[in-house]
N, C-alpha and C positions, 0 to 999 in steps of 0.2 A: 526291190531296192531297199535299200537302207540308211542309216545314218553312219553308218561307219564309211560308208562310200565316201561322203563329207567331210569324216575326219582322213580319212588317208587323200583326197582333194587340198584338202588345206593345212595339211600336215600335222595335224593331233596325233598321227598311229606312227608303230615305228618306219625308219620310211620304206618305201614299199619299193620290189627291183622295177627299173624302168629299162625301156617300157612297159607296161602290163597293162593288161585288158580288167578292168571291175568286174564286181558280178560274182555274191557265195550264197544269193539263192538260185538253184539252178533247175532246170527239168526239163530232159530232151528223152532222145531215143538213141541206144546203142548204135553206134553206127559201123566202126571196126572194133574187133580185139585183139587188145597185146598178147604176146607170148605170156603162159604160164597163167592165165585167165581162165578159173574152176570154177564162177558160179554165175556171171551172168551171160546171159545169151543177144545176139543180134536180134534185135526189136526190142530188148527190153525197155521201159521207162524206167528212169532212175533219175534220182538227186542228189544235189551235191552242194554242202555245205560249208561253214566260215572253214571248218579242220579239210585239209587236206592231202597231208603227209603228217607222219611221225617217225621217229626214228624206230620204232616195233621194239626195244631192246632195254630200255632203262628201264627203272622200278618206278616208275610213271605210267608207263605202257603197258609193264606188265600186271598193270594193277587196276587198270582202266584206265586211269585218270592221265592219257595221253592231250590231252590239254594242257597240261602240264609241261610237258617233255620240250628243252633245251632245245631239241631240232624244230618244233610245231611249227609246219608251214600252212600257211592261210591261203585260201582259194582270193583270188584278185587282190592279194596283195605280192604272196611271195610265188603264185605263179599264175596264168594266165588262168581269169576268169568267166562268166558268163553271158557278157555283154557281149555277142561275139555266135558267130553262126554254128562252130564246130571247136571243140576245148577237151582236153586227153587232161585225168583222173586216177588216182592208182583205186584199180577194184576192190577194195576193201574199204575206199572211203566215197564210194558210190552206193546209193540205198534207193531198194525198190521200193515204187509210188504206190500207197493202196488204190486199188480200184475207185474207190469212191469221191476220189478226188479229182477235177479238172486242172488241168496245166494249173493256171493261175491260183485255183486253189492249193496248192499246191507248193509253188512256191516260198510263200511268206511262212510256212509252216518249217523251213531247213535250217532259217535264224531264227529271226524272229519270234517263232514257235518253241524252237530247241534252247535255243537262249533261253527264255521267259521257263522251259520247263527246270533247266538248269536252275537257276533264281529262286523257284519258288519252293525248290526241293531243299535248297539251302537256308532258306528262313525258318527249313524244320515245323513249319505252320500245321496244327492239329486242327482236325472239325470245332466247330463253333468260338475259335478265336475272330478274332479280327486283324485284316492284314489291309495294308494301305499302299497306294500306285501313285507314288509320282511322277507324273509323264502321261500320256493315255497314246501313244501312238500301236504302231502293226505290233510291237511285243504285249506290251499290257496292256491290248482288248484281246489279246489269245490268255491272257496271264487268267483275267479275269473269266473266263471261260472253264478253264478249270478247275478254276476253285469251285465253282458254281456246282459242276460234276462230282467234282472229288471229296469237297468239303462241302456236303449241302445245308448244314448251319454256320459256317462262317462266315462273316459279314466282309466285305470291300470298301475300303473307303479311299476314292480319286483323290487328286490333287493336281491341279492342272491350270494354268494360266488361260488357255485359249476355252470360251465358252462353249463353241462346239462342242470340243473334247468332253466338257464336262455334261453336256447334253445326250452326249454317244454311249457314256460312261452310266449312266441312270438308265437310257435305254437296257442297256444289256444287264443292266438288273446291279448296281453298284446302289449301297446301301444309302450312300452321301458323296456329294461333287462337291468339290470349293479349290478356291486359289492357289497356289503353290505356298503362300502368306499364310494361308486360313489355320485356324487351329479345329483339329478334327471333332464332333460332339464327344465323344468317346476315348479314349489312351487305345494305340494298337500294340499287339503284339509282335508284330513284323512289318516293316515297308521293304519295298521292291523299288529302289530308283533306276528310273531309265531316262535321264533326260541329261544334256550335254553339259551343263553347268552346275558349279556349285553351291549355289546361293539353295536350290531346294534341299540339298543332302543337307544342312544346318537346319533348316526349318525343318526338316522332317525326324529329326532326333529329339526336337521338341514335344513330339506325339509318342514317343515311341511311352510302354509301361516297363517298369522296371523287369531289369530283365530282356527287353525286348533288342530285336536283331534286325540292323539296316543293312539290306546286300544291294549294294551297288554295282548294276548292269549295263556297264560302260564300260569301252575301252580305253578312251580321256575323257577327261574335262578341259572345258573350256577356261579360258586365259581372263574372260573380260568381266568376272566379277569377282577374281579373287582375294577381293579383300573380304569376302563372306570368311573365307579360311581366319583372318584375326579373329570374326568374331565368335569362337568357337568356345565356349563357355563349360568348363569340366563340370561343375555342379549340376548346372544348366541341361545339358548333352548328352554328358556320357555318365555319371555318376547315379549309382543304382545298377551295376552289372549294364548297363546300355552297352550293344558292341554292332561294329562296322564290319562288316564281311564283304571280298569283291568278288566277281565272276568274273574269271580267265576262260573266255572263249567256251568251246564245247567238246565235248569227249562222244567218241562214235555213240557210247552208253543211250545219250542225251538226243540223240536224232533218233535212233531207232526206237528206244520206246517211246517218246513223244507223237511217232508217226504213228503207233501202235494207239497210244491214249486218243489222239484226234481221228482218229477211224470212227474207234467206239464209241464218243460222245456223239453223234459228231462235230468235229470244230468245221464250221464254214467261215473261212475268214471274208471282211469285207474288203473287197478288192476296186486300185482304179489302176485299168489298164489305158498303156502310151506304149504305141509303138516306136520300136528304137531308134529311130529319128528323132523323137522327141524328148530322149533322155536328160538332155540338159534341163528342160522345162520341168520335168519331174523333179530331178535335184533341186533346182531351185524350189520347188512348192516344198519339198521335203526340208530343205535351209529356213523357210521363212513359215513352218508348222503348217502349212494347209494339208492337214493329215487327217484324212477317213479311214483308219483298218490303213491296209498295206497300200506301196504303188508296186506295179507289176508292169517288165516291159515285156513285150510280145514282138519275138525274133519271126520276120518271113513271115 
């Protein structure tokens, strides 16, 4: 599950065709194949993520960066997604599961995961910098996982309103937890925001060191505290090279070596499974932050 489920619920995303079934982290089993179907076979395990179509044709596509692409259509938004027993996929935007992973682990790794690798690849973040998480849910406690592997002298520093979070966030080895408010010990050199509003995107350019790059891993913001946006302060902010970068969704790039990186570390994400009956209660814990690692629902 996710938060974007949330925004295309209450209308943050653009709007989505209806009906439609939710659901772009996915992980079943082959069950038929289409005509003109060259690389996966019936039993395969495969995943299927926020990208679901491209147009294959523009200089977006043809460049990778098919997240990009005018056509980009979204799994459970612009066609039927995962929430749902049985859902057809064009095979190319279908990706086999490594062995080492369980359904549920599994999962949180198609967004969540690919997303967060997407993010952190953009902050351009080198060994023994310092990078900073605002938010700490299913993407940035996998964010924080990599860095860990990839960059084993860079330091993390959370930023998170809910205390859990920030207790989850020290667990997994984050150098420093504080507030969304807090001003960090240290200047970073990159933050990674993932959280719905934007009163932490202002306070986290507060932190940033000259020079430094805020990539915001969202698809909206929320409405109800925009007046953080008056207070945005060019000195303050952004003066000193400080710059804003967004993430647009994912490029197939971005899942398959993501799946690749979390093999080899490995990432085990922390998972709470509901079965799909209980989807609405999960959204709702997901709406009001009661967030451990991922929620994961388990079809049959």
């Amino acid at each position: 599950m996710c938060h974007t489920e949330l925004d295309e619920i209450e209308g943050r995303t653009p709007p989505p065709r209806l009906p439609v079934v939710l659901g772009h982290q996915v992980v079943g089993r082959v069950e038929q194949l289409g005509p003109g179907t060259r690389v996966l076979r019936l039993g395969d395990r495969v995943g299927i993520g926020w990208i679901y179509a491209s147009c294959g044709q523009c200089e977006y596509c043809e460049s990778g960066t098919e997240n990009l692409c005018s056509e980009f259509r979204a799994t459970g938004r612009d066609a039927d997604g995962g929430y749902a027993e049985y859902m057809v996929v064009p095979e190319r935007f279908a990706y086999p599961i490594p062995d080492i992973f369980t359904d549920a682990e599994a999962a949180p790794l198609l967004c969540a995961g690919a997303i967060g690798y997407r993010s952190l690849r953009l902050t351009g973040l080198q060994d023994g910098q310092r990078l900073g998480l605002t938010g700490f849910g299913a993407s940035a406690h996998l964010v924080l996982k990599m860095v860990r592997h990839r960059y084993p002298r860079a330091e993390v520093y959370v930023f998170a309103r809910n205390p859990a979070e920030r207790a989850f966030a020290l667990e997994l080895g984050a150098a420093w937890a504080g507030d969304t408010t807090d001003a960090a010990p240290e200047q970073l050199h990159a933050i990674i925001d993932t959280t719905p509003a934007w009163k932490p995107v202002v306070e986290a350019l507060r932190n940033l060191l000259p020079g430094g790059r805020l990539v915001i891993n969202a698809i909206r913001k929320e409405d109800v505290d925009k007046g953080a946006l008056l207070q945005l302060d060019y000195p303050t902010h952004l003066w000193m090279e400080r710059e804003i970068k967004s993430v647009a969704n994912v490029a197939r790039r971005d899942v398959v070596e993501f799946l690749q990186l979390a093999a080899e570390i490995p990432i085990r994400p922390a998972v709470e499974e509901f079965p799909l009956e209980d989807a609405n209660q999960a959204l709702m814990e997901l709406k009001t932050q009661k967030i451990r690692g991922a929620k994961v629902l388990r079809i049959g």
